[in-house]
N, C-alpha and C positions, 0 to 999 in steps of 0.2 A: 504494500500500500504506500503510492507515494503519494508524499504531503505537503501542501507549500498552502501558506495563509486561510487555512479550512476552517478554523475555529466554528465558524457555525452550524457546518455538518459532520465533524468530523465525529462527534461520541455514537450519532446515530450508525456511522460506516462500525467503527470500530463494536460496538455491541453486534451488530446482525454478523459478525466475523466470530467473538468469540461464544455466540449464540445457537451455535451452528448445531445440529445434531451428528453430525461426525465429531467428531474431537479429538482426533489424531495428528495434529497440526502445529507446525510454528507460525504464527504471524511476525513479517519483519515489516516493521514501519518505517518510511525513510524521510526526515523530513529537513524541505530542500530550503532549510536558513529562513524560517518562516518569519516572520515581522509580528505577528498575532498570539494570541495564544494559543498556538497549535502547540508546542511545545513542553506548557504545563501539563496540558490536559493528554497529551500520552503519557506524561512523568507520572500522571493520577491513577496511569493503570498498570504500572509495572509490578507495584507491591500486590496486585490483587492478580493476576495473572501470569504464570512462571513461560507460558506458551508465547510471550511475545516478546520479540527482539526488536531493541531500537537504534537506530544508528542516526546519530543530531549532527548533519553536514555544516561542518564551519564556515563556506562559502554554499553560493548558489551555484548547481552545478544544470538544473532544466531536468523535465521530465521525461527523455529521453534516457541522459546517463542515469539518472534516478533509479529506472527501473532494471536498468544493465546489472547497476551493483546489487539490487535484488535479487536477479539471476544467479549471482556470481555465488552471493549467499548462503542460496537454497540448497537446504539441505534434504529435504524431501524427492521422495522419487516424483513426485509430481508437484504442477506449480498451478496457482490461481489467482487470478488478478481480480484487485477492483480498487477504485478511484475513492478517494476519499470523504467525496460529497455522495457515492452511490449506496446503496442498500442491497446486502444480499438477502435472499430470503433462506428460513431453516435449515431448509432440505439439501441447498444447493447442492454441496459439499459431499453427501451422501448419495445424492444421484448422481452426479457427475462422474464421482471415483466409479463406481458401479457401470459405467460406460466404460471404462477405460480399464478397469482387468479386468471385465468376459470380454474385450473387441480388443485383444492385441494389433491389430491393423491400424486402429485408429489413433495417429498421435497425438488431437487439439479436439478438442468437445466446446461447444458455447452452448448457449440457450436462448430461446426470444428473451426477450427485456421489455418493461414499460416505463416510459417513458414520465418526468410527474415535475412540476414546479410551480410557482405563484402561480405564473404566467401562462403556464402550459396544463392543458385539458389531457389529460391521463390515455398513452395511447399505448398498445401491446406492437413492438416492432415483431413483424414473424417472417424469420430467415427460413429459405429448405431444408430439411432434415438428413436428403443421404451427399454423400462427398460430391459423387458426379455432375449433379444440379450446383452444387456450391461453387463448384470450379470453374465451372461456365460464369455463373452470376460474378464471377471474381473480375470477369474481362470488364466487368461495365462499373462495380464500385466494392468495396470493402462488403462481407457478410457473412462478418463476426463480431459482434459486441466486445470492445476490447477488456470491457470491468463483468462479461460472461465466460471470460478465457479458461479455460482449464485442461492442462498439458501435459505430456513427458518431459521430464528435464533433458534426457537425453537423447531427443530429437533436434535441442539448439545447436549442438555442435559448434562453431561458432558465428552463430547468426545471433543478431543483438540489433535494440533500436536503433536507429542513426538519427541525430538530431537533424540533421539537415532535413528528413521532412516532417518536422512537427509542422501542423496540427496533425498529421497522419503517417505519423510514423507508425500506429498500428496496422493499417490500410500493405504500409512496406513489407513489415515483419512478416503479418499473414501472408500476403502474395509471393514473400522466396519460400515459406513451412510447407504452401498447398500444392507446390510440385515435390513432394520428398516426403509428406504423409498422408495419411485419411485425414479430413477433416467430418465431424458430425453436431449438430444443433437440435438440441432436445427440444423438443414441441410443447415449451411452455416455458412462461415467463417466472425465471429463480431471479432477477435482479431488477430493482428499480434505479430507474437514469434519472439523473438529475438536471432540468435544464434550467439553468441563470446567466445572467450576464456577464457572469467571470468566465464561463466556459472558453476551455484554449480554444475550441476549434472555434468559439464567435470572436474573438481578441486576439486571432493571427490569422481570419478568414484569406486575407493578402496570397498566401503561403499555397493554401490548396489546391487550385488551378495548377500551380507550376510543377505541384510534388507530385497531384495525380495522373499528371502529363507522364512524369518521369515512370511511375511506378505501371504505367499502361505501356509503355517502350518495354519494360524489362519482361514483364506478361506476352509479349507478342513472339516474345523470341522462342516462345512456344512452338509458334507457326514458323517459323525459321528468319521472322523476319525481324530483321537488324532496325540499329538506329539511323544509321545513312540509309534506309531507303527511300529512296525520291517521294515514293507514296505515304511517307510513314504520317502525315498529316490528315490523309481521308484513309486510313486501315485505322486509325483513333477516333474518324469523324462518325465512321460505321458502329463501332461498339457503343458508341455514345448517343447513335441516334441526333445526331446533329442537325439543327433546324436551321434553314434558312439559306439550303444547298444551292446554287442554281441547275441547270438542263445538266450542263457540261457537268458540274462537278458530283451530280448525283450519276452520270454514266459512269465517271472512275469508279465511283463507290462502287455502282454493281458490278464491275472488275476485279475490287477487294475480295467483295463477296464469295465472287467465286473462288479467288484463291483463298482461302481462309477455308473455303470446302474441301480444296484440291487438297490442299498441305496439308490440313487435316486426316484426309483419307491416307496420308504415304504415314506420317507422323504420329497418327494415332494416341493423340495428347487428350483429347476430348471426347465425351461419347456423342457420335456423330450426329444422334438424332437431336439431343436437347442444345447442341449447336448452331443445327440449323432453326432450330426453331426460336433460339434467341438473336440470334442473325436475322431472320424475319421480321420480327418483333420491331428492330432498328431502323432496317428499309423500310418498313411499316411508318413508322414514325417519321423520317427524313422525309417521304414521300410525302404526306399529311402538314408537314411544318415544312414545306418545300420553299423558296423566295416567292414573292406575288408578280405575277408579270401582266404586261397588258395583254389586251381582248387575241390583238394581233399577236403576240409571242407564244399566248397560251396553244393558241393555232397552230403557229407554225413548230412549236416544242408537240404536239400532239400527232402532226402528221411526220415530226421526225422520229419521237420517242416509241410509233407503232411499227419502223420499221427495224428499232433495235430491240427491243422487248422480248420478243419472241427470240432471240437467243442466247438469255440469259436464263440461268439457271434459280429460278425464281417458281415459289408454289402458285398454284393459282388463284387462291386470296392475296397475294403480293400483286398479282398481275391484274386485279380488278382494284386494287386501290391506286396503282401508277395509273389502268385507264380514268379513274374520274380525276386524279388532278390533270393529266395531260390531255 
């Protein structure tokens, strides 16, 4: 549990930790040169609990190394996160382990989450439950609650957060873990998300565009394809469903498309069918959010767009939503 200026949430995190109905556990708290009284209020729980280890950083080192030296730490064969302002519930702990020795395959388990704060109306986030859906969904954004985490230690090998992309440095982590283990999401919500106006990811929002740029490059190399690839701009614009393509640049895209099938069929990284169908999904969407043209473009894009259509490898709900924009 890493810690930086939480005083107001922090007893609540800390109870539903040592709450837990498993009880087999160290909690290590790491708290990054808090300004508040984050500091007291762990000191208030050390005598009352032998389970939890503290470590009070003299400098600010950011919530990236934070959790490294957590890692580094652990001495458990398995590891479980969660954020200081969040709430686990009882059971977590207990079901999760329970995943993780009867499914030797599986290296990272998380769980849906709901969501809950002043400001915010109580919502249940719900991720897919088996790997092969997860890995796909990974091409388009993170889907893993990072404070629903629960892992092998000895699947990190030496993979660890990098600051460089906070606010999503867990977005990074997850995406090198889900080519090298199982990943699974238990069908129900063990953790409550906290959302306020301190959250990193709103107070370095600047950051994410450019880091999930990066971490969508490293994903593709899946498909074989590199960072200098001339296309690597519309092979990003596809998984992302990119609105506001014009004629031209939604034809590359269905170019993509098809290689993303093809390389897939030699590469066999993905399973092919939940590929294509979130591939669709995308041109679905670019096609629907297409740029608006005049009376006359729309025309002349329809009388061209019927003569390339038909040899692209597209279903035939793809091919009735290109005919009504075109």
């Amino acid at each position: 549990m890493p810690v930086y200026n939480a005083e107001k949430y922090l007893n609540e995190a800390i109870d539903s930790v040592l709450n837990q109905t498993y009880s087999n556990f160290e909690l290590i708290i790491l708290n990054d040169k808090s300004t508040d009284s984050s500091k007291a209020i762990i000191e208030s729980y050390l005598a009352k609990d032998s389970r939890i280890v503290f470590i009070d950083k003299e400098t600010n080192v950011g919530p990236a190394n934070l959790r490294n030296q957590g890692f580094d730490l652990a001495r458990g064969t398995y590891i479980a996160l969660l954020d200081a302002d969040d709430i686990a519930k009882p059971t977590r702990f207990e079901k999760q382990i329970a995943i993780l020795k009867y499914n030797p395959e599986i290296g990272v388990c998380g769980t849906w989450f709901t969501t809950f704060g002043d400001k915010e109306k109580n919502k249940v986030l719900q991720h897919p439950e088996k790997h092969n859906q997860i890995k796909v969904n990974f091409l388009i954004d993170c889907t893993i609650g990072n404070s629903t985490a629960f892992f092998r230690k000895n699947i990190l090998d030496d993979i660890r957060y990098d600051k460089e992309y906070v606010p999503v440095e867990d977005y990074h982590l997850w995406s090198r873990l889900i080519v090298k283990t199982q990943f699974y999401i238990l069908q129900e919500t063990l953790v409550d998300y906290r959302i306020h106006d301190s959250n990193i990811s709103q107070t370095k929002i600047d950051n994410v565009k450019r880091s999930n740029r990066r971490i969508k490059i490293g994903l593709l190399k899946q498909f074989g394809i590199e960072e200098d690839n001339p296309n690597i701009n519309t092979f990003i614009h596809l998984i992302e469903g990119q609105k506001g393509l014009d004629f031209e640049e939604i034809k590359l895209v269905s170019e993509c498309y098809n290689h993303f099938i093809n390389q897939n069929n030699i590469l066999e990284n993905f399973d092919a069918t939940l590929l294509e169908k979130m591939l669709q999904k995308s041109i679905g969407r670019i096609i629907r959010k297409a740029s608006k043209q005049s009376n006359s473009q729309i025309k002349f894009y329809k009388e061209k767009f019927a003569q390339a259509y038909s040899k692209l490898a597209f279903s035939d709900k793809v091919l009735i939503q290109i005919k009504a924009i075109f």
